[in-house]
C-alpha positions as CSV (number, residue, x, y, z in Angstrom):
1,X,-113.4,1.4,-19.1
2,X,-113.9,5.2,-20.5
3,X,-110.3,5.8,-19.2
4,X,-109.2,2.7,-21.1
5,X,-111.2,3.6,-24.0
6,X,-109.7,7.6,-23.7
7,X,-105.8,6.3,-23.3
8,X,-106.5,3.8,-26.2
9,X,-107.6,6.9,-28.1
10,X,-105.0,9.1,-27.7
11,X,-102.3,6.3,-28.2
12,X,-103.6,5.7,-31.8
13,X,-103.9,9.4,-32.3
14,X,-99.9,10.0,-31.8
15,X,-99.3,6.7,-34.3
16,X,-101.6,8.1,-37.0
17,X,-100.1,11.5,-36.4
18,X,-96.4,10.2,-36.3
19,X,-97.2,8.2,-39.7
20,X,-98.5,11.0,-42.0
21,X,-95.9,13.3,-40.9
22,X,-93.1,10.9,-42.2
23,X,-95.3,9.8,-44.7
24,X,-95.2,14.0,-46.0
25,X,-91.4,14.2,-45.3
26,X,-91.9,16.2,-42.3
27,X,-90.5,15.8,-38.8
28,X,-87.0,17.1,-39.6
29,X,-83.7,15.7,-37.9
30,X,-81.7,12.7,-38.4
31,X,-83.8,8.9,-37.8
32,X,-81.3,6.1,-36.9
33,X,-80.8,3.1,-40.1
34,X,-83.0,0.5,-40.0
35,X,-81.3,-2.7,-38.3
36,X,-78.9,-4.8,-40.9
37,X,-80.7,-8.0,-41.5
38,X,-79.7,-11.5,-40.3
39,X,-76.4,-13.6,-41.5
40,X,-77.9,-16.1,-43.9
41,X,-77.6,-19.9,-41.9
42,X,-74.1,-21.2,-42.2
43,X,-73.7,-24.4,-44.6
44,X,-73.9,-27.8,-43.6
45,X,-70.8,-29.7,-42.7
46,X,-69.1,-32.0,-45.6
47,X,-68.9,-35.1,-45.0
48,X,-65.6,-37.5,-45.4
49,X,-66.3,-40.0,-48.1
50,X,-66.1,-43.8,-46.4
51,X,-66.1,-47.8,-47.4
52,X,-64.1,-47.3,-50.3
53,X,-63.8,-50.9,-51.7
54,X,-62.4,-52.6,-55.3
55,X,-62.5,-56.3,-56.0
56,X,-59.2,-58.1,-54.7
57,X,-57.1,-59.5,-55.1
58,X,-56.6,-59.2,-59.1
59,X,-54.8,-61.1,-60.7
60,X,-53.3,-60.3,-65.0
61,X,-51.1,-60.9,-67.0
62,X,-48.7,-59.1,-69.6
63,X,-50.0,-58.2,-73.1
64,X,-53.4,-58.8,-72.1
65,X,-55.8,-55.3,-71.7
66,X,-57.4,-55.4,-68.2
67,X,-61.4,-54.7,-67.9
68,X,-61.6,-51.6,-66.0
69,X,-61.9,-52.0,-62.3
70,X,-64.1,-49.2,-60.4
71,X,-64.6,-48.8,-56.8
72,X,-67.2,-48.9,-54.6
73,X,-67.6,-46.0,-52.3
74,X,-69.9,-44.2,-50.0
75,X,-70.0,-40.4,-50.1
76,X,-68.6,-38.1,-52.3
77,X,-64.8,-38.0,-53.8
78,X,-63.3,-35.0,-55.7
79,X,-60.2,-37.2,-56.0
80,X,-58.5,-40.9,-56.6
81,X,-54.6,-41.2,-56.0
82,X,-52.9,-44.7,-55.1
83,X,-49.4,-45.4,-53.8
84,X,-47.0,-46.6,-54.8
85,X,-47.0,-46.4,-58.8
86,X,-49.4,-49.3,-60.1
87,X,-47.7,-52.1,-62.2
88,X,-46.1,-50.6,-65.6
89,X,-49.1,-50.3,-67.6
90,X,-52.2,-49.8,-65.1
91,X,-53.0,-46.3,-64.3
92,X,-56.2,-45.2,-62.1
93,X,-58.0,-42.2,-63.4
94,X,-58.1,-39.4,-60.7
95,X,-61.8,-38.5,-60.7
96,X,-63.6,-42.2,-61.3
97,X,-61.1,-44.3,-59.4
98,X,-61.5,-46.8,-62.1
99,X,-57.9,-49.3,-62.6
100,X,-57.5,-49.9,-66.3
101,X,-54.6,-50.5,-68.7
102,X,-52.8,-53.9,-70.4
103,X,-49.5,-54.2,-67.8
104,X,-46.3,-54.6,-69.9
105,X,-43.9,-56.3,-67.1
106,X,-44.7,-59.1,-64.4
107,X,-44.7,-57.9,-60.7
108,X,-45.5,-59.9,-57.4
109,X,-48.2,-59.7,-55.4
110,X,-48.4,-56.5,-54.1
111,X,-50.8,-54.2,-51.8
112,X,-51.8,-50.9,-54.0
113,X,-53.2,-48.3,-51.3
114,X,-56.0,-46.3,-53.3
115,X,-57.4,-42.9,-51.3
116,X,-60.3,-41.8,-52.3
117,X,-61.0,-38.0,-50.8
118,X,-63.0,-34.8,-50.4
119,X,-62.5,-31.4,-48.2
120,X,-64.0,-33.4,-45.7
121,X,-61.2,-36.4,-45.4
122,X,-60.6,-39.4,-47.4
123,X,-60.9,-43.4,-46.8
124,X,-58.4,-45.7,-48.6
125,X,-58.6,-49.4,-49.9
126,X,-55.3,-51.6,-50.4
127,X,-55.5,-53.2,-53.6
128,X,-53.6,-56.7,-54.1
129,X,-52.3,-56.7,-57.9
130,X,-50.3,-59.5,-59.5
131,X,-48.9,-59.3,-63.2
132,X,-47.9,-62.6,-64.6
133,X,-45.7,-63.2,-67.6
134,X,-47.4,-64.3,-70.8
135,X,-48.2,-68.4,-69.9
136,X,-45.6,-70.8,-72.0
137,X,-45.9,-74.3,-73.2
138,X,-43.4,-76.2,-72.0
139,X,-40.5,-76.8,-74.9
140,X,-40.5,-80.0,-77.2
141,X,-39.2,-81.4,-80.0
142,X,-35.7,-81.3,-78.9
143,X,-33.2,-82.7,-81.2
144,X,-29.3,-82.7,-82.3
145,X,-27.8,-83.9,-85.4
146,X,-26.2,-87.3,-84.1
147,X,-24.2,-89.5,-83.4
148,X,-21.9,-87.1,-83.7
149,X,-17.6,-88.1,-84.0
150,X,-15.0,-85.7,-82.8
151,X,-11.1,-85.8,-83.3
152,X,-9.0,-85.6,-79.8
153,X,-6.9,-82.6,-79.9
154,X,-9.6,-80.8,-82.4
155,X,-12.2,-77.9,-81.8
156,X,-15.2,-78.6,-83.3
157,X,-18.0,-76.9,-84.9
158,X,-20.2,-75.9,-82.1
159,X,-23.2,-77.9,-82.1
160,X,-26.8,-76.3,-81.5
161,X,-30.3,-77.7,-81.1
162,X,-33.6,-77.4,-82.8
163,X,-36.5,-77.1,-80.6
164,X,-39.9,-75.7,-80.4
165,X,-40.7,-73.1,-77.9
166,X,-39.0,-71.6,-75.4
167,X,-36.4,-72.8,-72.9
168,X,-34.7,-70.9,-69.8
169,X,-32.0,-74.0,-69.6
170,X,-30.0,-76.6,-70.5
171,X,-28.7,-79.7,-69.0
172,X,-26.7,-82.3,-69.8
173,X,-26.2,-86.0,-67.7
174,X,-23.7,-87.7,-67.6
175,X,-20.9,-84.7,-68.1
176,X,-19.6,-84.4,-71.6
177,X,-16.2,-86.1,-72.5
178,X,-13.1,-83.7,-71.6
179,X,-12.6,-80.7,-73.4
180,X,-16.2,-80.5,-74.6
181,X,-19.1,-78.1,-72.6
182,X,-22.7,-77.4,-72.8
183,X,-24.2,-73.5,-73.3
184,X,-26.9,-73.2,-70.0
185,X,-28.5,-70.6,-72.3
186,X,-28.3,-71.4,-76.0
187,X,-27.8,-75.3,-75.5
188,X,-24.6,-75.2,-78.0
189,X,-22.0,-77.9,-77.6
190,X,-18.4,-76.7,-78.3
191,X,-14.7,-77.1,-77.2
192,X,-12.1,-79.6,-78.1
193,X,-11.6,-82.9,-77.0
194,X,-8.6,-84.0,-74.8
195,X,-8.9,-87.6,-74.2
196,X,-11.1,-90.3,-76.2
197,X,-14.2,-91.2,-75.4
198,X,-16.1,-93.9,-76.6
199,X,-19.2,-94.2,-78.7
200,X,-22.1,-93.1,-75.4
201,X,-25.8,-91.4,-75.1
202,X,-25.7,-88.2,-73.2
203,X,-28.7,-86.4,-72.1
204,X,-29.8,-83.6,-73.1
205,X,-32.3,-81.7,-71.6
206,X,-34.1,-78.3,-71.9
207,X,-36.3,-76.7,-69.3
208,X,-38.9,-73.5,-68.9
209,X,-41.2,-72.5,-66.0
210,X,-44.3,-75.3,-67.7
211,X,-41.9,-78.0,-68.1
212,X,-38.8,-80.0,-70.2
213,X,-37.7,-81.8,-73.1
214,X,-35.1,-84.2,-73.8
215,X,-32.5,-85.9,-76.4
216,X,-30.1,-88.6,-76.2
217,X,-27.0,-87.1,-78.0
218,X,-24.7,-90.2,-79.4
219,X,-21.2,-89.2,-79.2
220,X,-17.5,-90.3,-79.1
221,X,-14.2,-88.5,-79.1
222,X,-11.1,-90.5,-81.4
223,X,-8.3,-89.8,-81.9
224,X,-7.6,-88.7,-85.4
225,X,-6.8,-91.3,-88.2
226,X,-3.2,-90.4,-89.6
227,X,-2.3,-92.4,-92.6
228,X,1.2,-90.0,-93.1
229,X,4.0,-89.9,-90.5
230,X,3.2,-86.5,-88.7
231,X,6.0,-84.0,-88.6
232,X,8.1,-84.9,-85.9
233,X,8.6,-81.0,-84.3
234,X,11.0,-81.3,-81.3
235,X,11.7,-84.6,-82.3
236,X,12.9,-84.2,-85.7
237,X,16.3,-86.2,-86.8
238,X,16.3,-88.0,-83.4
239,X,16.3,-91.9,-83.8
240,X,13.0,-93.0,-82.5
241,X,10.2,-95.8,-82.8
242,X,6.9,-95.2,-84.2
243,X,3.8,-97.1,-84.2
244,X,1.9,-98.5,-87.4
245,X,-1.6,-100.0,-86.9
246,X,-1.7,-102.3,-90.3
247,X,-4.6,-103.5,-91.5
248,X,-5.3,-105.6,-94.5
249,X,-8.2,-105.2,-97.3
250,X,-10.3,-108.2,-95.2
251,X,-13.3,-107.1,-94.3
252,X,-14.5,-106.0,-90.5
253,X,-10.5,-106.6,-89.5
254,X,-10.0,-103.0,-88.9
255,X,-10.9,-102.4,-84.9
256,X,-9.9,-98.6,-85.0
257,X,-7.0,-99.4,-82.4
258,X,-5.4,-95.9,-83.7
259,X,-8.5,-93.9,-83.3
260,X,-10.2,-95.4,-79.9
261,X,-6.7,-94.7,-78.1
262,X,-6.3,-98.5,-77.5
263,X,-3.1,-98.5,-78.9
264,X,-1.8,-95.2,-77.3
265,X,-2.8,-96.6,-74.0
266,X,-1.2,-99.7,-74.5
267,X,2.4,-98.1,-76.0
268,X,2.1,-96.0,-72.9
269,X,1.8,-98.9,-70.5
270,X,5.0,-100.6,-71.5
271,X,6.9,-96.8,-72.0
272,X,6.4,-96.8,-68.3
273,X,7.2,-99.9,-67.0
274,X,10.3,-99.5,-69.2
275,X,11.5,-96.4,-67.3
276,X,10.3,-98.1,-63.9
277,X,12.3,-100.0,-61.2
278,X,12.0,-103.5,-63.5
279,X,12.9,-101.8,-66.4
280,X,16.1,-99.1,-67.0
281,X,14.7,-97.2,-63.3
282,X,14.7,-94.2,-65.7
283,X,15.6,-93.8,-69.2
284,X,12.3,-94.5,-71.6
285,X,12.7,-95.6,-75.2
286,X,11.9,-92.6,-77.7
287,X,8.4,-92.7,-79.1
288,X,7.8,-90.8,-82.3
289,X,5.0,-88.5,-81.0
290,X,3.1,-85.4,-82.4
291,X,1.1,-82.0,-80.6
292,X,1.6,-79.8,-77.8
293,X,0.4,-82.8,-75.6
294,X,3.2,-85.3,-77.0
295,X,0.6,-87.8,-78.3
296,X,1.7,-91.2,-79.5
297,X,2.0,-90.8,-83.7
298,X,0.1,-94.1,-84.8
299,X,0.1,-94.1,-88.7
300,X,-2.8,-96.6,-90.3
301,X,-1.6,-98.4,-92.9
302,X,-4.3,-99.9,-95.2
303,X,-3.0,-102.6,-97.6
304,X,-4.1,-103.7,-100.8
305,X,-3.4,-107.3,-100.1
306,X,-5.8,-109.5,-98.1
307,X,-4.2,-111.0,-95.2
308,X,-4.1,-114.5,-97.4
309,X,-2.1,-113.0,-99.7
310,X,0.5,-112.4,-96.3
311,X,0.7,-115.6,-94.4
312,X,0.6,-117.8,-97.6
313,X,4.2,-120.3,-97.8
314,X,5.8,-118.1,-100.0
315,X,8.1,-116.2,-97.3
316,X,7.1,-114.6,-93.7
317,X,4.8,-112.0,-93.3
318,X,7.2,-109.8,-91.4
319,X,9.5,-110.0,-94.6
320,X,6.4,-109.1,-96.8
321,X,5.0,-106.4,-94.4
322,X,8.2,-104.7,-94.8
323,X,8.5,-104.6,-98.4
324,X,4.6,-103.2,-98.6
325,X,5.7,-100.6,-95.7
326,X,8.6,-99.6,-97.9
327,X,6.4,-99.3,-101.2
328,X,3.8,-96.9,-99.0
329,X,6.9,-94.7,-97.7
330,X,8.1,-96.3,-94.6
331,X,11.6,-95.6,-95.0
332,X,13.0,-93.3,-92.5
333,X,16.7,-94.3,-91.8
334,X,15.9,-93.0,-88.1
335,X,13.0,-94.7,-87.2
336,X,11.9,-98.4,-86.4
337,X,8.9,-99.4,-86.7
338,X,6.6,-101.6,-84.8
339,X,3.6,-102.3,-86.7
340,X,0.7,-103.9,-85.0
341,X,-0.8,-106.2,-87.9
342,X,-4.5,-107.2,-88.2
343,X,-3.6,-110.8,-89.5
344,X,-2.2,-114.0,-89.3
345,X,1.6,-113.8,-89.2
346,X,4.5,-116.1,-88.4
347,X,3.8,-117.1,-84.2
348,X,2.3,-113.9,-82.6
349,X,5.4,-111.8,-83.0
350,X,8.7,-111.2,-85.4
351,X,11.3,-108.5,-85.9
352,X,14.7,-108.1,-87.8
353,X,17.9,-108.8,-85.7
354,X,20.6,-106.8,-87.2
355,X,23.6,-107.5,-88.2
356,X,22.3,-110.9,-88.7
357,X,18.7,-109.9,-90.1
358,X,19.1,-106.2,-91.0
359,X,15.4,-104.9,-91.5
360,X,13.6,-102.0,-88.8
361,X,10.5,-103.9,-88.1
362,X,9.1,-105.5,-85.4
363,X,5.5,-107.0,-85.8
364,X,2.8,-107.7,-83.7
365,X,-0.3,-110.7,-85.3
366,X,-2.9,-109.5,-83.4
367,X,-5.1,-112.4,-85.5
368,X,-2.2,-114.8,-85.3
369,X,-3.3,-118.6,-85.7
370,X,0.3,-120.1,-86.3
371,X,1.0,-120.3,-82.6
372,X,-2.0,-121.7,-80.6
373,X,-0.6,-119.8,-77.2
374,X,-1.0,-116.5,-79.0
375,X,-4.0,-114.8,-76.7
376,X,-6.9,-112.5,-78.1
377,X,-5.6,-109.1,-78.6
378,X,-6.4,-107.3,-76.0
379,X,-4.6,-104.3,-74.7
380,X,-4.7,-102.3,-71.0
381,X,-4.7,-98.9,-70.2
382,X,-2.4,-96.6,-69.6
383,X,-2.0,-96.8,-66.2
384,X,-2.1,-100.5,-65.7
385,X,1.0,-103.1,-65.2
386,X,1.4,-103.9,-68.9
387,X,-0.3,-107.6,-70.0
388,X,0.9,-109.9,-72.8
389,X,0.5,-107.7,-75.9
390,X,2.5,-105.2,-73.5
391,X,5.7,-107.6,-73.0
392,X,5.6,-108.7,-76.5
393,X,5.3,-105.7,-77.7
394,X,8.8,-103.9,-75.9
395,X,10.7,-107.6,-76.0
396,X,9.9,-107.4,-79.8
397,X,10.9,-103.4,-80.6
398,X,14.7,-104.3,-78.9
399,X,15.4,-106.6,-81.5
400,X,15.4,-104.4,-84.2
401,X,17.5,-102.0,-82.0
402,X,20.3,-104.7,-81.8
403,X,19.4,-106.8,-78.2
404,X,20.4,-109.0,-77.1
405,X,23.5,-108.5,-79.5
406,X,25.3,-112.0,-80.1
407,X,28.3,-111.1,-77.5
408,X,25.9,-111.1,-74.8
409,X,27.0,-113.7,-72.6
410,X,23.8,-115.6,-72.4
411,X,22.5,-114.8,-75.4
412,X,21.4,-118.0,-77.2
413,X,20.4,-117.0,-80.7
414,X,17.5,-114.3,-82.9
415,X,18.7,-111.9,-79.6
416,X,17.3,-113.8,-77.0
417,X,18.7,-115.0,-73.1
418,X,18.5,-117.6,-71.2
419,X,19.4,-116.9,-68.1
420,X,16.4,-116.3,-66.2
421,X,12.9,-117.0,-67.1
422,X,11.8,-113.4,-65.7
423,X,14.1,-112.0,-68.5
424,X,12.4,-109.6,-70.9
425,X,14.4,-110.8,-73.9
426,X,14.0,-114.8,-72.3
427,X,14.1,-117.6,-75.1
428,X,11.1,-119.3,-73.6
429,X,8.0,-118.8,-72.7
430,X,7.1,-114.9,-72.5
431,X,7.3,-113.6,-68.3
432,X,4.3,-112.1,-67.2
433,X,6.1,-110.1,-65.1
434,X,9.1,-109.4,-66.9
435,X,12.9,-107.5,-66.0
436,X,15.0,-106.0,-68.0
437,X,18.0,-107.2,-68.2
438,X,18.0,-109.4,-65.1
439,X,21.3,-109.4,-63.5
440,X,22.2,-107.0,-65.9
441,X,24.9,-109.1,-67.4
442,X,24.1,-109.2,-70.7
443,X,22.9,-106.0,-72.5
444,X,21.7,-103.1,-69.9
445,X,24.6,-101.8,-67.9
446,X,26.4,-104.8,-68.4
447,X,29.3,-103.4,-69.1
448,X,30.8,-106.1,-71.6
449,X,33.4,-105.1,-73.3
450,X,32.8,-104.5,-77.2
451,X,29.4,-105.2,-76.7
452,X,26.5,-103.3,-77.9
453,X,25.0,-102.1,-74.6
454,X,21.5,-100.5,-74.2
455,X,22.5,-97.7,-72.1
456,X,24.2,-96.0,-74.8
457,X,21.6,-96.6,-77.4
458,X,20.6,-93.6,-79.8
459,X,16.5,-94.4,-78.9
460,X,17.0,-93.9,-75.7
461,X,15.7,-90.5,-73.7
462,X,17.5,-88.9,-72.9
463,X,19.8,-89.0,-74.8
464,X,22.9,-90.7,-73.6
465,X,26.4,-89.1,-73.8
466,X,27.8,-91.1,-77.2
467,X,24.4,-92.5,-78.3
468,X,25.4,-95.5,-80.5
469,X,23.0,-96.8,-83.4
470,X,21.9,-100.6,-83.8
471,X,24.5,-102.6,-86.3
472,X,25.3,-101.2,-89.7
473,X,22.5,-98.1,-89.2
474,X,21.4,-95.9,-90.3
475,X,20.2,-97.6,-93.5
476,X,20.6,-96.2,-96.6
477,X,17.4,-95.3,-99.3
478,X,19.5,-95.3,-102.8
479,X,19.0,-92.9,-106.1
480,X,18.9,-93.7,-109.0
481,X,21.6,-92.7,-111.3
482,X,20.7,-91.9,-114.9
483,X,19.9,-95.0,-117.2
484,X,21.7,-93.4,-120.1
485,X,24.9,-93.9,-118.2
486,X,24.2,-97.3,-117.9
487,X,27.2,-98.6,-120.4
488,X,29.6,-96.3,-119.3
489,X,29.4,-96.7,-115.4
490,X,32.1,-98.4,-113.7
491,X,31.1,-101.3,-111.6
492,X,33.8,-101.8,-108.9
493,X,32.8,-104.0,-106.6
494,X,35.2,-104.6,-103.5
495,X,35.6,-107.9,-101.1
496,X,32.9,-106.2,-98.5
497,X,29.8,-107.6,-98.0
498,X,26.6,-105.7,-98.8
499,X,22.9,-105.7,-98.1
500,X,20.2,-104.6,-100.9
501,X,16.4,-104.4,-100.9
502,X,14.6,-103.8,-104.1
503,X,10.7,-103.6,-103.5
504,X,8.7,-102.8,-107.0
505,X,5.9,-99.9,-106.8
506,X,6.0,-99.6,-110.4
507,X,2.7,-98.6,-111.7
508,X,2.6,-96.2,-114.5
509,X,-0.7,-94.9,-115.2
510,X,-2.0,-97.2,-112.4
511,X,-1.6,-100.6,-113.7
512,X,1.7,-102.4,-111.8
513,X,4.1,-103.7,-113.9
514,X,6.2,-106.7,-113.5
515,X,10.3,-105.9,-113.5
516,X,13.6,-107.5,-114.2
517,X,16.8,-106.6,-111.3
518,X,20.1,-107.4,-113.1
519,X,24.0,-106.9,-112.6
520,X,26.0,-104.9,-114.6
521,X,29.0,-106.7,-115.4
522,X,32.0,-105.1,-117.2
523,X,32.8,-107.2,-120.6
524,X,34.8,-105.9,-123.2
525,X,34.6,-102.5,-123.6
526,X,31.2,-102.2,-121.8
527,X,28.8,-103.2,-119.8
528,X,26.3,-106.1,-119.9
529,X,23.2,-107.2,-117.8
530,X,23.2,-109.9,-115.6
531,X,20.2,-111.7,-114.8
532,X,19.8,-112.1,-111.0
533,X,15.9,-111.9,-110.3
534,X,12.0,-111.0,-112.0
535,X,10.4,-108.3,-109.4
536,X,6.8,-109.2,-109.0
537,X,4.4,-105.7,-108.8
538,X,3.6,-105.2,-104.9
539,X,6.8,-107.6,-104.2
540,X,10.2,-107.3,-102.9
541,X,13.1,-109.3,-102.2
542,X,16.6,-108.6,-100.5
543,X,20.2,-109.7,-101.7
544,X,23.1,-110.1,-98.9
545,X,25.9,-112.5,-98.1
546,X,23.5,-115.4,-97.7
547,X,21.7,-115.6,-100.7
548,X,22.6,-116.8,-103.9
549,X,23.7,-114.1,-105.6
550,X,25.9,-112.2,-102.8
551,X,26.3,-108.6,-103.9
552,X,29.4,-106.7,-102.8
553,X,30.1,-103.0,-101.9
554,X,30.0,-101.3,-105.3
555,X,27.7,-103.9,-107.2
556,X,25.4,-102.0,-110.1
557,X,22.3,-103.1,-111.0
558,X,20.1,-102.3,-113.6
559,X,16.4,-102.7,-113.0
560,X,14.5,-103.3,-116.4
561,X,10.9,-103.6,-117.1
562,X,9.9,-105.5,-120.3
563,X,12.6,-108.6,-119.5
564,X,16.2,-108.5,-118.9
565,X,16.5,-107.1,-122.6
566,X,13.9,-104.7,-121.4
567,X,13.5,-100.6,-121.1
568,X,15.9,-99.3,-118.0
569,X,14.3,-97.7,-115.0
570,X,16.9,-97.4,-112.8
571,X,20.4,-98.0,-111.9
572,X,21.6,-98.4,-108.0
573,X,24.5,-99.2,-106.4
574,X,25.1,-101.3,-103.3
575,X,26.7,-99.4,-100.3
576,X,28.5,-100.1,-97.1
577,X,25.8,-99.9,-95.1
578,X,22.2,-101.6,-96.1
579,X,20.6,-100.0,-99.0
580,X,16.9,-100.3,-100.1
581,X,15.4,-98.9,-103.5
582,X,11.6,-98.5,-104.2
583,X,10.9,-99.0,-107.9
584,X,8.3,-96.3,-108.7
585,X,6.6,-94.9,-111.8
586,X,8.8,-91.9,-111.6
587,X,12.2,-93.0,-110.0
C-alpha cells in the first residue's frame, strides 16, 4: 500500500506541476490544436405527402360560381398543379389546392389529375368534373300568322314564328307543298309555289334539349286570279284558244275553278288526249298560256248580271255571254274563247258555228238545268283519260273553229256527224270514249276537196304549212268615224252580205244609258237616220242576212243616245268580214 500510496503521489505531483506551468505560459514549444468538435446530427428525412383526396365527382354548370373545393391530404405540400387544363373558368390555386371559379363553357365528364408534392415526392388524386350548359325550359307558345294563301308561280314573303324560349330545331310533317321549305334553324317558311295545293294543316314543330312545341300551320297554294288576258309572250299574234271561268253576281256560285288548278288540270286532260293516238296522234290545239312554265291563262270574268238575268226567254245565254264578254274586252280577232259558265245555260253546252253562226265562243253550264242528262261538274286531273266535262269541253271549242264544216260528208247539221257514235263531233249522245274524226272522212285528214280540213287549221301546234282560219275570220272590232261627218259620209252599200254586232257599254259617269242603232240613208242632198233597233245598257244584238234588217258591205250606221233624233256617239261601217262595235262612254 505505501508503494501505491508513493506512485499515487508522484503521479499527481507531475499533473499539478504540468498545470501551473501552462497555467504561467511556461513550457515553451508548439502543443498540438485541440480536436475539432463533432458534425452536428444530420436532419431527419422528409417525408412524401400521401392520401390526397377531393370530393368527386362534381358536377356545375355555366354562369354559376363554384364553392371552393379543397383537398384532403396527409403530410406536407409546397405545391398543387393538375393536368390537363381544368374546364375554362376553374383554376386550382398552387399552394392550397383549393378548385374554385364560375366555368364559362360546358365540357364532359372528364378525370382532372391533381399532384400534390414536396422535396420528398408527391401523391395525386383524379378529379371527375362535368360543366353543364345553363338548364332550358323547353320552348312554347309556338305560333304563325295563318291560314296563310300563296299564288303558284309567286315567292312569298318568308314567313317566321313567334315563340317563347329557345329552340335548337324545326320540323315540319307532312312536307310543305312544292316550291315552299322550312328553315331547321330560324323556322322561316319561304320559296315559291309550283303546283297548287289545297287548303291543309301542316305541323310545325320546335324542339330544344327539355322538350317541343307545336302549330298547325293552315295553308294552300292557288293559282293566281287573272281577271285581264295575260300577255301572250311567245305566243303573241298566233290564233289560239283561251279559257274564261265566268261567274255571275249569285251568291256562293264562284268554286275558284281558276285558282284551285281544277280547270288547268282539266284543259290539260283533253290537250292530251287530243294529241294522242284517238285524237290527231300529235298535233295539240294552241292554248293561250302565260310564264316560263307555260301555264294555262284562265281569265275570271265576274258579271254584273245574276245568272236569272242569263237563262231568262229573251234569247240564249251563249248569245248574251258573248255580248257581256265583248263589253268587258273579249275581243281578240285571234282568239276563241271557251268560257266555263257558273249558271244555267241553254243544254249543258253551246258554241257559234261559223259561217252559219259567226260568234268565237263556245260555253260550258257547269249549273245547267235545261238538260236533265247534264252531270255535276266535275273535272279530272291532268293525267287522267278526260270524263264528260273533258269531251264536251274539246267537241264544243271545234265548232267555233269551223268543224265539222257543212261539206263534211256526214255532217248533219250545227257541225255535227253521224257516222259513228264514238265520233267526237257525233250528233247524239256524247261518247265516253270519244275519236276524232273516226274514219277520218269528214274533217281530220280527210282530204275532201274544198273542204275546211282540221289539219291545216291556224290553232293548231305546230303550226301547219298554210294554216287556214275558221270561215270569214279574223273578225273585225270597228272605229268609230267622227259624228260630225255624219251628213257628209257616203253610204255605199254593195250586194254582199255582212255581219254586225253592236253591244252597248255606254255609261258615262257610271250610270248606263239606253241607245238608238240607225242607218244612214242617202236622201236628197244628205243623209237621214234610219231606225233599225233601241240598244238596251248591258245588251247587244247582231244584224246579218237573216234578220230583218239585213245589212250589206258598206251599210253606215249611226248610233244615238237620247232616241233616234238623239246626240251621235258613233258612226260604223259594216265590213266584208264580221264586225263588232262596243258602245262606250268614250268611243
Amino acid at each position: 500500500m505505501d508503494t501505491y500510496m508513493r506512485a499515487a503521489s508522484k503521479g499527481l505531483f507531475g499533473f499539478l506541476v504540468v498545470v501551473m506551468l501552462h497555467a504561467c505560459g511556461g513550457g515553451g514549444g508548439d502543443d498540438p490544436p485541440p480536436p475539432a468538435p463533432p458534425a452536428p446530427p444530420a436532419p431527419p428525412a422528409v417525408v412524401a405527402p400521401s392520401g390526397l383526396s377531393y370530393t368527386s365527382p362534381q358536377t356545375y354548370t355555366v354562369g354559376t360560381a363554384i364553392t371552393a373545393l379543397s383537398p384532403t391530404v396527409t403530410g406536407t405540400v409546397t405545391g398543387y398543379a393538375v393536368a390537363p387544363a381544368l374546364p375554362a373558368g376553374l383554376a386550382i390555386d398552387a399552394t392550397t389546392g383549393a378548385v374554385s371559379g364560375t366555368p364559362t363553357t360546358a365540357a364532359a365528364a372528364a378525370d382532372y389529375t391533381i399532384t400534390a408534392s414536396n422535396s420528398g415526392g408527391s401523391t395525386t388524386f383524379p378529379l371527375n368534373v362535368t360543366v353543364n350548359d345553363v338548364p332550358v325550359a323547353a320552348p312554347s307558345g309556338l305560333t304563325y300568322a295563318s291560314p296563310q294563301t300563296y299564288n303558284v308561280e309567286t315567292a312569298i314573303t318568308a314567313l317566321t314564328p313567334t315563340v317563347t324560349g329557345t329552340v335548337s330545331s324545326y320540323a315540319v310533317s307532312p312536307a310543305l307543298p312544292a316550291g315552299l321549305a322550312i328553315d331547321a334553324t330560324t323556322g322561316a317558311i319561304s320559296g315559291t309555289p309550283t303546283a297548287v295545293a289545297a287548303a291543309a294543316a301542316y305541323t310545325i314543330t320546335a324542339t330544344n334539349a327539355a322538350g317541343s312545341t307545336t302549330f298547325a300551320l293552315t295553308l294552300a297554294t292557288m293559282l293566281e286570279r287573272a281577271t285581264a288576258d295575260r300577255d301572250d309572250a311567245a305566243k303573241k299574234g298566233m290564233d289560239q284558244i283561251h279559257v274564261l271561268y265566268v261567274v255571275p253576281s249569285d251568291a256562293g256560285y264562284d268554286q275558284q275553278l281558276d285558282t284551285n288548278g281544277k280547270l288547268e288540270a282539266s284543259v290539260r286532260s283533253w290537250s292530251k288526249w287530243f294529241a294522242g293516238p284517238t285524237g290527231t296522234g300529235g298535233p295539240k290545239l294552241r292554248l293561250d298560256t302565260y310564264g316560263a312554265s307555260d301555264r294555262l291563262d284562265v281569265t275570271f270574268v265576274h258579271l254584273a248580271k245574276f245568272d236569272a238575268d242569263l237563262a231568262g226567254t229573251a234569247g240564249n245565254v251563249r248569245t248574251k255571254l258573248e255580248y257581256a264578254l265583248l263589253a268587258a274586252g273579249f275581243d281578240a280577232t285571234n282568239k276563241v274563247y271557251l268560257a266555263y259558265y257558273e249558271g244555267d245555260g241553254d243544254g249543258c253546252a253551246s258554241a257559234n258555228w261559223p259561217p252559219t253562226l259567226h260568234g268565237q265562243l263556245a260555253v260550258l253550264y257547269l249549273r245547267g238545268k235545261a238538260n236533265p242528262d247534264c252531270p255535276a261538274a266535275t273535272f279530272v286531273g291532268e293525267s287522267d283519260a278526260p270524263g264528260y266535262w273533258e269531251v264536251l269541253a274539246v267537241h264544243e271549242v271545234l265548232h267555233p273553229l269551223g268543224f265539222a264544216p257543212a261539206c263534211a260528208p256526214n255532217q248533219v247539221g250545227s257541225g255535227h256527224v253521224a257516222d259513228s257514235a264514238r265520233e267526237l263531233l257525233f250528233s247524239g249522245t256524247l261518247p265516253t270514249t270519244p275519236t276524232l274524226d273516226v274514219n277520218h272522212d269528214d274533217y281530220y285528214t280527210a282530204a275532201v276537196q274544198n273542204c275546211f280540213d282540221l289539219m291545216n287549221s291556224a290553232y293548231l301546234d305546230p303550226l301547219p304549212a298554210g294554216p287556214e282560219q275558221p270561215p270569214f275570220h279574223p273578225y273585225e272590232n270597228l272605229t268609230s268615224a267622227a259624228c260630225s261627218t255624219e251628213l257628209t259620209v257616203i253610204p255605199a252599200p254593195n250586194a254582199t252580205d255582212a255581219t254586225i254586232t253592236f253591244v252597248n257599254n255606254y255609261a258615262p259617269g257610271g250610270a248606263g244609258a239606253a241607245l238608238s242603232v240607225s242607218e244612214l240613208v242617202v236622201s236628197g242632198s244628205g243623209n237621214v237616220r234610219t231606225n233599225v233597233s233601241s240598244l238596251p245598257f248591258g245588251e247587244g244584238f247582231q244584224l246579218n242576212s237573216t234578220t230583218n234588217t239585213k245589212p250589206k258591205v258598206g251599210t253606215v250606221y249611226v248610233v244615238t243616245v237620247g232616241g233616234i233624233g238623239g246626240t251621235c256617239q258613233a258612226i260604223v261601217t259594216a265590213t266584208v268580214n264580221p264586225g263588232r262595235f262596243v258602245v262606250k262612254a268614250t268611243p
